[in-house]
C-alpha positions, 0 to 999 in steps of 0.5 A, spaced: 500 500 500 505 505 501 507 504 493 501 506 492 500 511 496 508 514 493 505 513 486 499 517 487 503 522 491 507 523 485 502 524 481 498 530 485 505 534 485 505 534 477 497 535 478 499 542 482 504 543 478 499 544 472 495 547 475 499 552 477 502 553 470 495 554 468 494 559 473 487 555 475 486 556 484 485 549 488 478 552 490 476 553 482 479 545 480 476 542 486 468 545 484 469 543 478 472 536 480 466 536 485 470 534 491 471 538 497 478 542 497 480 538 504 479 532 501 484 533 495 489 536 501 488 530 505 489 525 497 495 530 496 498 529 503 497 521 502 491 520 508 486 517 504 487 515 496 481 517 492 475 513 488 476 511 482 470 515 480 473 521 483 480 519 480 476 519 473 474 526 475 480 528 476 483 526 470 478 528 465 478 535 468 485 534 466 484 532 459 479 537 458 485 543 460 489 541 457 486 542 450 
């Protein structure tokens, strides 16, 4: 489980890395994701691992700012 949690880790920094590139706020993503900013916080610092339902948000939020 620890790998699981560095990997995702991992990718909630290059994440915020793209956000910030993009000048997006963490409030204006997590509305838009549909998840409470502290439940990103606690993803982000390895507390709790999203749902694969959520991940999938994140993701296609993603994809969607990229083009």
């Amino acid at each position: 489980m620890h790998i699981l949690i560095q990997i995702m880790q991992d990718e909630f920094l290059i994440i915020n890395e793209k956000l910030k590139a993009l000048g997006v706020k963490h409030q204006d993503f997590c509305r838009e994701v549909g998840i409470h900013p502290s439940t990103w916080q606690r993803w982000r610092n390895g507390e709790i691992l999203p749902n694969l339902r959520n991940w999938q948000k994140v993701q296609s939020y993603m994809r969607k700012i990229r083009s």
